[in-house]
N, C-alpha and C positions, 0 to 999 in steps of 0.2 A: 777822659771818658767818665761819663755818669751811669752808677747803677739804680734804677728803681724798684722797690719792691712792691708788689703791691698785694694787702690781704685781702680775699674777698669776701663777699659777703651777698646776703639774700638782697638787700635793697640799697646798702649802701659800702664801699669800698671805700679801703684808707692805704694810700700811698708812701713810702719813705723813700728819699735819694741819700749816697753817699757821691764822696769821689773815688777815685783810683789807691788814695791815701787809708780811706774807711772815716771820714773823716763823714758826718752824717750835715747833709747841706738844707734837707727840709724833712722833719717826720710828721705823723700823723693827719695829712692833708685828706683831711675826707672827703668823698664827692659820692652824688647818688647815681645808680645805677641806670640812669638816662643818658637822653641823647646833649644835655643839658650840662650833665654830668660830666661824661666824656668832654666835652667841649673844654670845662674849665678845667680838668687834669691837662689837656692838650694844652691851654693857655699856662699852665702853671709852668708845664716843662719847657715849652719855647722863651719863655722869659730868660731863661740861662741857655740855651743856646736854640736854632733854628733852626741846624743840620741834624737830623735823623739819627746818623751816623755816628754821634755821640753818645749814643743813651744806648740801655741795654736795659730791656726791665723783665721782670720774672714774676710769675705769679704760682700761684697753687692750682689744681684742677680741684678744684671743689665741686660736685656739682654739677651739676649745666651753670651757674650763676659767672662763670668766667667769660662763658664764651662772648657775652657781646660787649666786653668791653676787650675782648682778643679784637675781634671784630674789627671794632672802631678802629684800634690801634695798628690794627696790622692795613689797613686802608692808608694811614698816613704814614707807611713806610717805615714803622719800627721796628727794630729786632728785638722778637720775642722770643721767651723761654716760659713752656708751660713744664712743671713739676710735680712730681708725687707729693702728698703733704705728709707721706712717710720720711721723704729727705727733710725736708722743714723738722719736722721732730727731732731725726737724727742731729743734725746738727744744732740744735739747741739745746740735747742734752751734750751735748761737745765743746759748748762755749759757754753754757751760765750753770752755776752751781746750784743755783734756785728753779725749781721748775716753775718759771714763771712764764702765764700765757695771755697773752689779749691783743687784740689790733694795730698796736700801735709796734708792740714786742716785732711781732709776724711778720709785719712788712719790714721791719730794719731786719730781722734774721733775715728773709729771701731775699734784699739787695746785696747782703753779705755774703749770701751764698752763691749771688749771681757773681759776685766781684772776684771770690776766690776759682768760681769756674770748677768746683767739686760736683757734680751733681748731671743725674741723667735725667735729660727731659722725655717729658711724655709729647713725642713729636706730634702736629699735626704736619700728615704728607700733605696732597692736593686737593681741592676741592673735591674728587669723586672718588677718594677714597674716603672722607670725610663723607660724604652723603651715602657712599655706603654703610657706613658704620650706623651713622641714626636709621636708615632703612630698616637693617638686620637688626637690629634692636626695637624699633618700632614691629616688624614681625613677630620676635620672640612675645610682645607683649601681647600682641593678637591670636597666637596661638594659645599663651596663655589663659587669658579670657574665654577661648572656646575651653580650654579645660574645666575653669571654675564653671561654665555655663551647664557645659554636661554633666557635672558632679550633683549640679541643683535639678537637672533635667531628671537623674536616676532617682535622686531624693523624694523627688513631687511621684514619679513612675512606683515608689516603692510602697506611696501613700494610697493611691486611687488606682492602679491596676500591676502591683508586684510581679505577676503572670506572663506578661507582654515582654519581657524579658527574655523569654522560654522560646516565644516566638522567633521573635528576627537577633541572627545570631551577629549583627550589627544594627544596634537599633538606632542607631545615628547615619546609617547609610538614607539613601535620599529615597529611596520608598518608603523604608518607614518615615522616616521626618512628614513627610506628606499623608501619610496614613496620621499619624498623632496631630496634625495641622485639622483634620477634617474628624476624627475621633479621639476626644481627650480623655471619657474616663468609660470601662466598661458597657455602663448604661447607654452610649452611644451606639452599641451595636446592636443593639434591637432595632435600632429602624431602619436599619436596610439589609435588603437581600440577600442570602449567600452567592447568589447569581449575579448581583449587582459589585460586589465585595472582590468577587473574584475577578469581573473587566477591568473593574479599576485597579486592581494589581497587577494585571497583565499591562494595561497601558502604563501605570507605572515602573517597572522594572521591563519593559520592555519582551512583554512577554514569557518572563521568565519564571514567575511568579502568577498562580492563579488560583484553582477552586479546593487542592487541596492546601492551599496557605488561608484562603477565607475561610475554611473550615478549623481550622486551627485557631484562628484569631477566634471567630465566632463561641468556639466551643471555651476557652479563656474568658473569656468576656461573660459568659453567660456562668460561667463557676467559681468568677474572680470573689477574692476575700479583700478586697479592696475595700475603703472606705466611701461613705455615700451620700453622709452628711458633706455639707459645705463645697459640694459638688462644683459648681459655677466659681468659685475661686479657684480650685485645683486648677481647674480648666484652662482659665486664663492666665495661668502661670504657665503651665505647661506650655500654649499656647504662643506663647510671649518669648519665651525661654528660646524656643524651636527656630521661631524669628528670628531672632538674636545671631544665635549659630550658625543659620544661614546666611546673613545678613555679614558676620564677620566672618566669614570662612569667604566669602566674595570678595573682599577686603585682602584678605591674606594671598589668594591668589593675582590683584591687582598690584601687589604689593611686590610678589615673587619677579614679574613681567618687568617692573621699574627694575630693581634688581639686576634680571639677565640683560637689562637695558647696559647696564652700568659695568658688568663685567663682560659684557662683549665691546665694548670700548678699550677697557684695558686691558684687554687679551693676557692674563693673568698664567700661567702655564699650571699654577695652582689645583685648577680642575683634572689635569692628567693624570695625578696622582688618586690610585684605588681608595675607593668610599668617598672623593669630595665631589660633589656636584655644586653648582651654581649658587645656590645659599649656603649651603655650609663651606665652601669657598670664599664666598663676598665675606661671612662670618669672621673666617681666618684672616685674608688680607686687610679687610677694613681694622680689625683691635689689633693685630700686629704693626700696620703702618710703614716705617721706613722698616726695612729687615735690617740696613746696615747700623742701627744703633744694638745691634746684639753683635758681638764681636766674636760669638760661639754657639754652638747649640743650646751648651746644658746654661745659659739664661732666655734662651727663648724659653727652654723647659721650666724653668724657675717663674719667667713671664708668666707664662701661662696656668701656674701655681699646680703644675703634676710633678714634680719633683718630692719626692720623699724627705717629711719633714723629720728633724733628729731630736731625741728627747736625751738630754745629758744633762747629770750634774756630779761632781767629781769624781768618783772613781765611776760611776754607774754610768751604764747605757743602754736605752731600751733595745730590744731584739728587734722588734716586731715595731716596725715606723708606717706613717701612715703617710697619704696624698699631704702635702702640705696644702692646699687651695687658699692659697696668699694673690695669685696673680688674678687676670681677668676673667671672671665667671662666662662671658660671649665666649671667648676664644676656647675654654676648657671644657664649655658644653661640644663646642664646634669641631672640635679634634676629638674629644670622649666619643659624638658620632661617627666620625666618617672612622675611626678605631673600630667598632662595634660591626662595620662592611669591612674593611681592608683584613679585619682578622681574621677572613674565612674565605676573602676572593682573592688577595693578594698573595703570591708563592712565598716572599720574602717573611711578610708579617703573620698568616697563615701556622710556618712553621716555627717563627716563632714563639706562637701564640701556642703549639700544642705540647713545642716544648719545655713551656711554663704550665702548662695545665698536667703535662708528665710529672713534673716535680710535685703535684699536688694541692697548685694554689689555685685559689676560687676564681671561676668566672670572673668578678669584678678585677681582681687585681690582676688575674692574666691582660683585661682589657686595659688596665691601667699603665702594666707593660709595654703594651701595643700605642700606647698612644705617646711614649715617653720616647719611642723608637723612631713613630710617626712624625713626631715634633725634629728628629735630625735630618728626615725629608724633605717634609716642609721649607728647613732654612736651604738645605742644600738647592731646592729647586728653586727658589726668592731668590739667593744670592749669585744663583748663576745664571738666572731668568732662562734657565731649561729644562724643557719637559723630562717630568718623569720617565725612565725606562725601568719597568719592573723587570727581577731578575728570575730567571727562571729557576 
């Protein structure tokens, strides 16, 4: 049996093989992160043998930069092993007395590590849990984006009409957005009607919205302390900005739809359990993966870095420990949420929750209880792929 390591890298990767002995049979075989590439690390290994089933190679998750030479490999039938590059550390402070680090080092540590078989990999499951994970991630960053947008949105709002704020107690709801699309700064509201102001609110909001909201807007607009210089750029910021939000928030719900695409395929039992719906579901299953590489809860808990970190050093030890958040920020946001629901609709988690809040601890850390409790659900219902039954 051949182990290969391989380190990677942004554009180019470097290879190392041992045998069964540790006995190193090629180091620092570079190749570039093409298809070119690939090709001649493939020629490199079939040279000593042909069968597949000989090689065992391991890499680090660096990155996205791994995946498409996982890709390539996993195409011609190798058995892979992806890794934290926190075990790579570990054990090379376990085997060299030098902290010595680079390329060449990297990949002969991960074939050694692969050979000795110490190490938990960072599984990939199947292709659609795998395309859910980039989804749910790809979301988190679209929602993101609409945050930063609205933050510039309030900023530009706080310049040219501070006021309009007073008004719509959602100013990101879709009449105003359409109102600020059509009026961007105060001085726009002199030119139309109160009568006219108020149909188009009504058509907007559906009627719900009418002559006393254009009167309010109007009367804002006509006593705004806004500024009034450099009008025509505000404008087109605001303008622009509003676009945007709309624009990715259409995105985000196209995005949701692929999603429940994906999780009604894999009929996941995930969802039964109180506060997960369908994204923060896909959230959970996609960055947890195989459930069976957690052999217990409290490292799913650890996984997912809500596990209380310990501060010690000889005789001392802190009181007061906080969240570690060592593990996957996806997955800790994703359980932090549907925690934030279950701890008020759920009977189980519910009385949990109040009898952590009886003792005195803060809203966040009660919720952080909830979710440390939530995480031995979670595996419970993965591992035995059944649905949740709340307890009454």
């Amino acid at each position: 049996m051949f182990f290969i390591g391989i380190d990677i890298g942004k554009n180019n990767h470097v290879a190392s093989m041992m045998d069964d002995s540790g006995k190193i049979i090629f180091k620092a075989f570079s190749f570039p992160n093409t298809s070119e590439g690939g090709q001649a690390l493939f020629t490199k290994i079939s040279s000593y043998s042909s069968d597949t089933s000989c090689f065992e190679i391991g890499m680090e998750a660096t990155g996205h930069y791994w995946l498409s030479v996982y890709s390539f490999l996993f195409e011609k039938g190798f058995l892979l092993h992806v890794i934290n590059p926190i075990q790579t550390d570990g054990w090379r402070r376990g085997t060299e007395i030098r902290k010595r680090k680079n390329d060449i080092i990297d990949s002969v540590l991960i074939a050694d590590l692969i050979r000795y078989g110490q190490f938990v990999e960072t599984r990939l499951a199947d292709e659609d849990l795998f395309s859910l994970r980039t989804l749910t991630r790809f979301r988190t960053y679209l929602v993101e984006s609409i945050s930063d947008l609205k933050r510039k949105v309030v900023c530009v709002l706080d310049q040219v009409f501070p006021e309009y704020q007073a008004v719509f107690s959602d100013i990101f709801g879709k009449t105003s957005k359409e109102i600020l699309l059509k009026f961007s700064s105060p001085l726009d509201f002199e030119s139309v009607s109160s009568e006219t102001l108020a149909e188009l609110l009504a058509r907007l909001s559906r009627q719900k919205l009418g002559a006393d909201k254009a009167e309010q807007l109007k009367s804002a607009a006509s006593s705004s302390f806004g500024i009034t210089f450099a009008k025509n750029s505000f404008a087109f910021q605001l303008k622009t900005l509003i676009e945007q939000i709309t624009f990715i928030e259409k995105q985000v719900k196209e995005t949701e739809s692929e999603i429940s695409r994906f999780m009604e395929k894999l009929n996941s039992p995930v969802t039964t359990i109180t506060g997960i719906g369908s994204v923060t579901g896909a959230a959970i299953i996609s960055e947890i993966g195989d459930i069976s590489k957690f052999d217990s809860p409290k490292k799913l808990v650890a996984f997912a870095g809500i596990d209380a970190s310990v501060s010690q050093s000889g005789e001392f030890e802190a009181t007061h420990n906080v969240m570690s958040k060592r593990g996957s920020p996806y997955l800790r946001k994703a359980i932090f949420q549907a925690a934030l629901v279950a701890a008020f609709k759920d009977p189980v988690l519910s009385a949990y929750y109040q009898k952590k809040k009886a003792e005195g601890k803060h809203h966040l850390t009660c919720i952080g209880a909830v979710s440390r409790k939530l995480c031995y659900i979670i595996y419970a219902v993965l591992k035995n792929n059944q649905p949740y039954v709340p307890k009454a």
